[in-house]
N, C-alpha and C positions, 0 to 999 in steps of 0.2 A: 504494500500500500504506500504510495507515495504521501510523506508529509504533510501537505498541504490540501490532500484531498479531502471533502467537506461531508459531514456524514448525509447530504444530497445524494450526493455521487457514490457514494460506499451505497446508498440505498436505492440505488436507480440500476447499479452492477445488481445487486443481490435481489432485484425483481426478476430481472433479466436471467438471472442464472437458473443451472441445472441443479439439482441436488447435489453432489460432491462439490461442487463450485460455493454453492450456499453453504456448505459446511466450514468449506475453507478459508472464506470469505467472517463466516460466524467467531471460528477459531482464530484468527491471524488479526484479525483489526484489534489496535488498540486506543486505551484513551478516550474511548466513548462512554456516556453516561449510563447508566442502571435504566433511564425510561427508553436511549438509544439501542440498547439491547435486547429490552422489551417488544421494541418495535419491529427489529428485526424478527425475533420472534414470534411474532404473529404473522408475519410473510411466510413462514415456514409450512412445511408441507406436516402435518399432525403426524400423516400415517408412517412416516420418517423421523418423525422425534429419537426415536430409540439409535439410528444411524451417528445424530447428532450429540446425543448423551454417552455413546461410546467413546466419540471423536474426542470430547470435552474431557476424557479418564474420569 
């Protein structure tokens, strides 16, 4: 993730993405807030949660 990119654009890739994308996208950004996070997780695919709680350890 580049520096400067604004959690717009982290949010506009992680619409955009596939499952493993959205995961790594989920895992790797930092610096983002608790309600940022939140959010992303609600874009998230449910029936995939479990994919994503692996990835997290």
């Amino acid at each position: 993730m580049a520096v400067n990119e604004t959690f717009e654009s982290i949010k506009e890739r992680f619409r955009k993405a596939d499952v493993e994308e959205k995961i790594k996208i989920y895992t790797s950004v930092r610096g983002l807030t608790v309600e940022q996070y939140k959010e992303l997780l609600r874009m998230f695919p449910i029936k995939h949660l479990d994919r994503l709680e692996k990835a997290m350890g």
